[in-house]
C-alpha atoms as a printed R data frame, in Angstrom:
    type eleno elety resid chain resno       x       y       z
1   ATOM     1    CA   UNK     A     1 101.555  34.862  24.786
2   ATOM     2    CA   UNK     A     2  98.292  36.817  24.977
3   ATOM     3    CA   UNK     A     3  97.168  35.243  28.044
4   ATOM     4    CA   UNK     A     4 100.806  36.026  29.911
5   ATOM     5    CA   UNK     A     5 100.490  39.359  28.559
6   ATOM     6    CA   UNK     A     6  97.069  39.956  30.360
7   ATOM     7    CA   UNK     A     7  97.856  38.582  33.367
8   ATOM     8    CA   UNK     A     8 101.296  40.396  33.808
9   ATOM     9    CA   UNK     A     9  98.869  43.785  33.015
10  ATOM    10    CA   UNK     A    10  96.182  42.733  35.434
11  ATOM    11    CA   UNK     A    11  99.697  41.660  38.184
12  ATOM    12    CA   UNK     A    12 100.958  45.456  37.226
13  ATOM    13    CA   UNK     A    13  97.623  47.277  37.713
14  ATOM    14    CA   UNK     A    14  96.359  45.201  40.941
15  ATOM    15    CA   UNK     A    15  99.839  46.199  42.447
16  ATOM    16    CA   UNK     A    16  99.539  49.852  41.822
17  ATOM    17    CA   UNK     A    17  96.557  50.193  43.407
18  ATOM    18    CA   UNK     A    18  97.563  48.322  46.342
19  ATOM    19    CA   UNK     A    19 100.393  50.887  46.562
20  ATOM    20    CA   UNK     A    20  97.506  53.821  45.922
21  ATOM    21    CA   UNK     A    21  95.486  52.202  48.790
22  ATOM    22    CA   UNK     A    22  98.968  52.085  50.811
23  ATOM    23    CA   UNK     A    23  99.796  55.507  50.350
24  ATOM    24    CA   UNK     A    24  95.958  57.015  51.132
25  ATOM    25    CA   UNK     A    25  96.193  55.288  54.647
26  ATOM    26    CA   UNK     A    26  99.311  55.988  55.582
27  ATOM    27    CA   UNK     A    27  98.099  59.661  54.547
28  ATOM    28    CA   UNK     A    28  95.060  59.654  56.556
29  ATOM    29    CA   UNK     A    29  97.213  57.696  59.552
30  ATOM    30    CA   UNK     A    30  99.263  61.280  59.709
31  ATOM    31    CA   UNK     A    31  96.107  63.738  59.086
32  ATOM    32    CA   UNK     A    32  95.036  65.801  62.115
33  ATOM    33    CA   UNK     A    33  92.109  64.509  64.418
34  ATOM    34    CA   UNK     A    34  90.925  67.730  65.051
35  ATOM    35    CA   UNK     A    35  86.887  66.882  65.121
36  ATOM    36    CA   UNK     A    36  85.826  68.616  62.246
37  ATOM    37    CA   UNK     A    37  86.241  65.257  59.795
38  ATOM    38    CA   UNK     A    38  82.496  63.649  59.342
39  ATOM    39    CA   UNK     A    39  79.800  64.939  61.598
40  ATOM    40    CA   UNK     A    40  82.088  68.479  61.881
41  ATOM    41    CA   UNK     A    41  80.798  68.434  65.829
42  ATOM    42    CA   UNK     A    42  83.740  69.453  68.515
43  ATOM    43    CA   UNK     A    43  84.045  67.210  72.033
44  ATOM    44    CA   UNK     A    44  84.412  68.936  75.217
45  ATOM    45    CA   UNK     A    45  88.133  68.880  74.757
46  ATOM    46    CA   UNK     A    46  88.189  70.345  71.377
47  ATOM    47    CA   UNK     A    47  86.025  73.380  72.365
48  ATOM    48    CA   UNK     A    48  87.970  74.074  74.910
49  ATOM    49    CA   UNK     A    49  91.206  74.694  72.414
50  ATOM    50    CA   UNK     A    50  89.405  75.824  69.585
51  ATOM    51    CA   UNK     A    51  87.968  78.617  72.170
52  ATOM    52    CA   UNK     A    52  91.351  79.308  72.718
53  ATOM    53    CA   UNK     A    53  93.298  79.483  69.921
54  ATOM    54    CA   UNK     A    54  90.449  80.696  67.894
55  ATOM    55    CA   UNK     A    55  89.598  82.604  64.121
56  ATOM    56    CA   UNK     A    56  92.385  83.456  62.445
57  ATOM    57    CA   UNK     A    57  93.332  79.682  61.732
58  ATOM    58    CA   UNK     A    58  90.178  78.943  60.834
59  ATOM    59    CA   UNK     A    59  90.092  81.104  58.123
60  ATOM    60    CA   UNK     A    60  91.985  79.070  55.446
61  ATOM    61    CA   UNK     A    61  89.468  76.817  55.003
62  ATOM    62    CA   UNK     A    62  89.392  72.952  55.930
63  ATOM    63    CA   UNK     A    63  90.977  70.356  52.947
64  ATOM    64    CA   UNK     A    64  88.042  67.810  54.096
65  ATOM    65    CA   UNK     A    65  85.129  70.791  53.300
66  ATOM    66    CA   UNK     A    66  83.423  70.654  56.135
67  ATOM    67    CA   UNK     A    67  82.656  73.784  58.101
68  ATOM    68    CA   UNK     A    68  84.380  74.452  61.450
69  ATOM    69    CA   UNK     A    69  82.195  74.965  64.292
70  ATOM    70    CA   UNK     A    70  81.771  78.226  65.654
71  ATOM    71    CA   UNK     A    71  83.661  79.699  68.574
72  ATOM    72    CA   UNK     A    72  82.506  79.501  71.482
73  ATOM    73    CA   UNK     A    73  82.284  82.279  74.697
74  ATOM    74    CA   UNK     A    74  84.696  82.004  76.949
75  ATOM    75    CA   UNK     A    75  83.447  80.307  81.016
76  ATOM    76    CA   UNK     A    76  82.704  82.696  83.257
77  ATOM    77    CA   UNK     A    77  84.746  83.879  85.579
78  ATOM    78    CA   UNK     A    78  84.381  82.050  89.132
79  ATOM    79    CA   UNK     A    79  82.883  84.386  91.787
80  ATOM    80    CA   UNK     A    80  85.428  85.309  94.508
81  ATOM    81    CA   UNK     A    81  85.035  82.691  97.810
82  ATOM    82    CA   UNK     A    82  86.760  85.511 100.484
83  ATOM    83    CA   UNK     A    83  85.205  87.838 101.765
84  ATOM    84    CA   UNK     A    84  85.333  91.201 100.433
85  ATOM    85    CA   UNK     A    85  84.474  94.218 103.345
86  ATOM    86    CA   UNK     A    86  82.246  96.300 102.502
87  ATOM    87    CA   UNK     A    87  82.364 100.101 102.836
88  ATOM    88    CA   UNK     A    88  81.073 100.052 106.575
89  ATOM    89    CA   UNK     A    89  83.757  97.683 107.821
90  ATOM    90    CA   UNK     A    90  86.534  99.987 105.857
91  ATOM    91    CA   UNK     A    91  85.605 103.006 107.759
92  ATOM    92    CA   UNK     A    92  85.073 101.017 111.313
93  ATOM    93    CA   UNK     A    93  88.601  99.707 110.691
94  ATOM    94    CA   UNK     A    94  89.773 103.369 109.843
95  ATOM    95    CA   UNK     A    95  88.252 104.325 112.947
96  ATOM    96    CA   UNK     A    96  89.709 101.890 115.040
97  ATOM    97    CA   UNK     A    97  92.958 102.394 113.499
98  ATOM    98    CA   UNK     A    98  92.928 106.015 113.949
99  ATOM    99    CA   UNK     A    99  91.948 105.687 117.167
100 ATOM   100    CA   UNK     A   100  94.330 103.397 118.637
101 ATOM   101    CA   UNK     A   101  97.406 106.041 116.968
102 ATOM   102    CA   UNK     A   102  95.817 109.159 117.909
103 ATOM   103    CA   UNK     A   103  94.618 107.844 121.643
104 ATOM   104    CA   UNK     A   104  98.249 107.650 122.952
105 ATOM   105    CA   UNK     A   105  99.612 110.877 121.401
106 ATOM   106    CA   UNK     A   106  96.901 113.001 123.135
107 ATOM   107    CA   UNK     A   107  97.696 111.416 126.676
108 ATOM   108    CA   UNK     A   108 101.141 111.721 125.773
109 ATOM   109    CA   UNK     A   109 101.913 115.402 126.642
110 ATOM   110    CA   UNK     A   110  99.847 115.437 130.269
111 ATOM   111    CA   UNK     A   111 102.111 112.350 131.217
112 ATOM   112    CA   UNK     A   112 105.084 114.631 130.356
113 ATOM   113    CA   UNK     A   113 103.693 118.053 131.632
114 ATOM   114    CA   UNK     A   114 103.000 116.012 135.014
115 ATOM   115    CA   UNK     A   115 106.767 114.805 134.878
116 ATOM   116    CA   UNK     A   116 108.467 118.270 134.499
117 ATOM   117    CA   UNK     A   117 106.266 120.186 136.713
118 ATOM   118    CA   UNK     A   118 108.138 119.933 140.073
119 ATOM   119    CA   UNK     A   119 106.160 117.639 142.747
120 ATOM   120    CA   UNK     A   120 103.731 119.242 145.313
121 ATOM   121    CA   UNK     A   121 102.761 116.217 147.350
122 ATOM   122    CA   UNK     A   122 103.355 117.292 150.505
123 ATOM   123    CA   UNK     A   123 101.290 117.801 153.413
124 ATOM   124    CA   UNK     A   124  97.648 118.652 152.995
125 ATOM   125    CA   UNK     A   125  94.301 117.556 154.630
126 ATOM   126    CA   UNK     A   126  93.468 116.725 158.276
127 ATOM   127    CA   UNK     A   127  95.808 114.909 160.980
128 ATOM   128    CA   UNK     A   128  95.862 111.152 160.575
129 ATOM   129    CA   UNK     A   129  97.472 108.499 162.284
130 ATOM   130    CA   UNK     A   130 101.154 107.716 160.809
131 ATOM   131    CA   UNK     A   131 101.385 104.007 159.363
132 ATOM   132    CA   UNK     A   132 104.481 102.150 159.533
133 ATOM   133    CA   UNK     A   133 105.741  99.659 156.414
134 ATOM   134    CA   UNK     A   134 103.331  96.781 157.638
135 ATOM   135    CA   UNK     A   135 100.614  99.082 157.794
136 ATOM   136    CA   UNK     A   136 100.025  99.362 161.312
137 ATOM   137    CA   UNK     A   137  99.423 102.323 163.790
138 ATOM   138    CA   UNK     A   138 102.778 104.062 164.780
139 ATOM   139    CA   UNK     A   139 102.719 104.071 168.577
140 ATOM   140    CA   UNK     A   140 104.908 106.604 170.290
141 ATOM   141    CA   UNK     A   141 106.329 104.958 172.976
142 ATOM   142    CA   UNK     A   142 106.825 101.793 170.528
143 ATOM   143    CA   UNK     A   143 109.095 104.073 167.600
144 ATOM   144    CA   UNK     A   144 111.372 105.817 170.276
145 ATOM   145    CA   UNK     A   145 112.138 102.563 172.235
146 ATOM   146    CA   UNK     A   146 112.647 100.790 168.437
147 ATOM   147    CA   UNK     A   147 115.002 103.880 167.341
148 ATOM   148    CA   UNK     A   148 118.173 105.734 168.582
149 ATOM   149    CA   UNK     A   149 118.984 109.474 169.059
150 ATOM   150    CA   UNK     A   150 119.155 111.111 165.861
151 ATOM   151    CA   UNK     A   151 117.220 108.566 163.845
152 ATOM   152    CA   UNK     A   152 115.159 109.390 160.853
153 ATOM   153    CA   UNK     A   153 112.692 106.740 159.849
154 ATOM   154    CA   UNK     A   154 110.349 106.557 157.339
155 ATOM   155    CA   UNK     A   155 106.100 106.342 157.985
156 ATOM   156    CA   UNK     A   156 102.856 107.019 156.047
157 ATOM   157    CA   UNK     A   157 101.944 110.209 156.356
158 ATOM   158    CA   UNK     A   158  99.516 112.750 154.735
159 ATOM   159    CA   UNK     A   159  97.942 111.977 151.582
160 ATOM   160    CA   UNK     A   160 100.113 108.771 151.809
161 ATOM   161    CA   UNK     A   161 103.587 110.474 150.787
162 ATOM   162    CA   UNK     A   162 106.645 108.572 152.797
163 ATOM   163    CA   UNK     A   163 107.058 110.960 155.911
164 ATOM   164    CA   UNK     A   164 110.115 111.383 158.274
165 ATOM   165    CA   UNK     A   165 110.007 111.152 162.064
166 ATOM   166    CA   UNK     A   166 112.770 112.542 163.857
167 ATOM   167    CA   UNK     A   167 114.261 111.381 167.228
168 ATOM   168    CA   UNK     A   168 115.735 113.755 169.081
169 ATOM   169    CA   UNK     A   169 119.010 113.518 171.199
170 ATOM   170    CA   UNK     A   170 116.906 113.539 174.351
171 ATOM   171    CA   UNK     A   171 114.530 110.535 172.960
172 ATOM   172    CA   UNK     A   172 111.883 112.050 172.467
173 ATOM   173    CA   UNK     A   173 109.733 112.971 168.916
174 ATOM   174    CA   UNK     A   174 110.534 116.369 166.800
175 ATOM   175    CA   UNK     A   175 107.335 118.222 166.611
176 ATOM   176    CA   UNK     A   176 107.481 117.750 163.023
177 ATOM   177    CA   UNK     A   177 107.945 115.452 160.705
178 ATOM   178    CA   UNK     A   178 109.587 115.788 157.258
179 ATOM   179    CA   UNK     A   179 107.879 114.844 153.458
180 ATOM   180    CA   UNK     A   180 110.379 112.701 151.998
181 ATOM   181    CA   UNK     A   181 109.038 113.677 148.209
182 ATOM   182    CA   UNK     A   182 112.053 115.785 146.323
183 ATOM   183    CA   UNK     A   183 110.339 118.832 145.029
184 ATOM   184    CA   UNK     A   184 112.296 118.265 141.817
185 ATOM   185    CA   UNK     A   185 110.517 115.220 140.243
186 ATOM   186    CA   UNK     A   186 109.084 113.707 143.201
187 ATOM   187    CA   UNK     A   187 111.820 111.112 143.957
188 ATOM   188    CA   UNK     A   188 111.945 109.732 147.601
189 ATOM   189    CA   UNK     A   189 114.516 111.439 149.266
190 ATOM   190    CA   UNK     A   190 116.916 108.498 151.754
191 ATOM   191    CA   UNK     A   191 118.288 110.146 154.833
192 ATOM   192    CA   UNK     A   192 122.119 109.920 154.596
193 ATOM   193    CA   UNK     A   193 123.593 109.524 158.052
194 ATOM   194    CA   UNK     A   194 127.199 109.480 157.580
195 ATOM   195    CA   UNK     A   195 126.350 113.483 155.417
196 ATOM   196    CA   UNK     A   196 124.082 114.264 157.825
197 ATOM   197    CA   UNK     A   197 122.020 115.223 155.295
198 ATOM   198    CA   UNK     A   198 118.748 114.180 152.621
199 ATOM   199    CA   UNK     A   199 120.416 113.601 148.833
200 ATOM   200    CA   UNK     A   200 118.033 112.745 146.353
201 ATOM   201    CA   UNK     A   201 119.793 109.608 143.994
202 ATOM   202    CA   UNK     A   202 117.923 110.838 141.136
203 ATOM   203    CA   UNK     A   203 119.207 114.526 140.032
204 ATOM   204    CA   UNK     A   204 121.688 115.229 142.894
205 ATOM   205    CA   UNK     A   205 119.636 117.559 144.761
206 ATOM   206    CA   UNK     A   206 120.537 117.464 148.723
207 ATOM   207    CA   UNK     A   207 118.860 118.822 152.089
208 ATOM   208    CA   UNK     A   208 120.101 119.561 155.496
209 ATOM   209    CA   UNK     A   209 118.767 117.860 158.230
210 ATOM   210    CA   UNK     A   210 115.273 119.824 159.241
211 ATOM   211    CA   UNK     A   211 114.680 119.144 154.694
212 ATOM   212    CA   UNK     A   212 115.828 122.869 154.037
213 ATOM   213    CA   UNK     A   213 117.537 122.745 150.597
214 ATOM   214    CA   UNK     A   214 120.958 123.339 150.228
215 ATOM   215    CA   UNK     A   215 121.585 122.324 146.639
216 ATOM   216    CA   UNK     A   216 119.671 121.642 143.023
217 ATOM   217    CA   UNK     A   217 118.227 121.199 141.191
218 ATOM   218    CA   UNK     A   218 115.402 121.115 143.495
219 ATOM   219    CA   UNK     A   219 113.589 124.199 143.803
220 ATOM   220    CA   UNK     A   220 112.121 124.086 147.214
221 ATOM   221    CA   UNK     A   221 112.428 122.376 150.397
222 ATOM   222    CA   UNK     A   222 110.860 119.572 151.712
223 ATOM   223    CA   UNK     A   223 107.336 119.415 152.592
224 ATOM   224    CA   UNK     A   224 106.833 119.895 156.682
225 ATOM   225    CA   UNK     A   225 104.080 117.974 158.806
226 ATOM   226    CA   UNK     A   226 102.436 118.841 162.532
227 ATOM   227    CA   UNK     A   227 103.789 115.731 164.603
228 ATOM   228    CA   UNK     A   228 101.448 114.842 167.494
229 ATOM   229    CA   UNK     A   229  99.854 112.249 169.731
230 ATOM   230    CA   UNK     A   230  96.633 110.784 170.312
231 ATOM   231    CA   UNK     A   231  96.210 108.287 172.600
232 ATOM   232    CA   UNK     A   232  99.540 107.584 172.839
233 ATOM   233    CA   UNK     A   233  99.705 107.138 168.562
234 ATOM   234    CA   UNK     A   234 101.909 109.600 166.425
235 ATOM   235    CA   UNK     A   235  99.516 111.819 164.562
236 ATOM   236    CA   UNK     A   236 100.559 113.848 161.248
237 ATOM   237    CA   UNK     A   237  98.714 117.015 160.037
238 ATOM   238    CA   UNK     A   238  99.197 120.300 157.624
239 ATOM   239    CA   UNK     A   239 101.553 122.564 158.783
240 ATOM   240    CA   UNK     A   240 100.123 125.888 158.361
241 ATOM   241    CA   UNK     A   241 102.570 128.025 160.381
242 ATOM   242    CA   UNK     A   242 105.432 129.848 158.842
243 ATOM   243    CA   UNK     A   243 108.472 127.390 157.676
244 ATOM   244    CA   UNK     A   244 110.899 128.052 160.551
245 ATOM   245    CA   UNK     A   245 113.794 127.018 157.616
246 ATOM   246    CA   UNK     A   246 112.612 130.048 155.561
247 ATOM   247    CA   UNK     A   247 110.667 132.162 157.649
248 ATOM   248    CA   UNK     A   248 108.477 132.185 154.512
249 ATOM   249    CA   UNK     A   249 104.980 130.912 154.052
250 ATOM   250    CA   UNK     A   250 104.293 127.208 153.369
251 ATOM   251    CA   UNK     A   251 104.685 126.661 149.858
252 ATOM   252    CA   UNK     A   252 102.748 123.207 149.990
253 ATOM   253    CA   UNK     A   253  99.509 124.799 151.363
């Protein structure tokens, strides 16, 4: 019986610690990997977390006493890869900027001062021969055979304003010709054959046949021109006399 009774004892003890040796692996299959079990020395990974989520967890000590490494800096912080202007590219920039904004407000009010004032394009300068619409030299004999009694026709005249030549009942040329620029804003006036008259399309302002005005808003009448002839081409100059419409003094000189 002794011998039974030993070897159920040694049976009993070599199965406990078969259990014991059970339960420390399965113990150390569920303990954390962390890196600080044996050497204590963190890999790249393990830095990089413990840098993170650092001190107050290590505080509480480690259950396998070794000591945790110590945390480390963070990486530096990547230098920037655009480019960043400096000072004297901010202040061209402003300049430019400022510029571009402040260039069209100061031409602005000439454009509209030269749009209100009311147009003074008429006659002016020496006598030049009149151009007609292709650019060629108006020849007298040429325009009166081309047009009929009473026809008003349009030709380059002084200063290059659109000038009227006048036909008269007889066929022959008016002595002067008429500035077809509306003394309002400078529209070009169309001769109106059925009114017997010049009416501006733009504002309503109308003259009589010779360019006197008869109605607004235009303030003055059309521009006059010296009609004459030089070998045998229409010539335009300044009319300097008093306007036989007004019996005033040229306003356009």
């Amino acid at each position: 019986r002794n011998p039974r009774r030993r070897k159920l004892v040694s049976g009993r003890s070599m199965l406990r610690s078969l259990v014991v040796l059970s339960a420390c692996a399965a113990a150390s299959a569920f303990a954390p990997t962390s890196g600080f079990v044996g050497t204590g020395r963190l890999s790249p990974a393990d830095k990089a977390r413990s840098s993170a989520s650092a001190g107050p967890q290590m505080q509480f000590g480690n259950p396998f006493g070794t000591q945790p490494a110590a945390s480390q800096p963070p990486p530096p912080m990547p230098a920037p890869t655009g480019m960043v202007p400096d000072m004297g590219r901010r202040n061209m920039m402003n300049a430019l900027l400022l510029g571009s904004v402040a260039g069209p407000l100061l031409v602005l009010p000439a454009v509209l001062i030269s749009f209100l004032v009311p147009a003074k394009s008429g006659g002016g300068g020496g006598g030049i021969v009149a151009k007609d619409a292709l650019g060629n030299d108006v020849k007298v004999d040429d325009w009166i055979k081309a047009k009929g009694p009473g026809d008003r026709s349009l030709v380059q005249g002084l200063k290059g304003d659109a000038t009227y030549l006048i036909v008269n009942d007889d066929k022959t040329l008016e002595k002067f010709g008429v500035n077809a620029v509306c003394t309002h804003l400078g529209c070009v006036v169309p001769w109106n054959k059925s009114a017997n008259k010049f009416c501006c399309p733009c504002h309503g302002s109308q003259y009589d046949k010779n360019g006197k005005v008869v109605r607004g808003p235009a303030p003055l009448s059309l521009a006059l021109a010296k009609r004459g002839e030089s070998d045998g081409k229409v010539t335009l100059a300044t009319w300097s006399e008093t306007d036989f419409r007004t019996g005033e003094k040229p306003w356009w000189k």
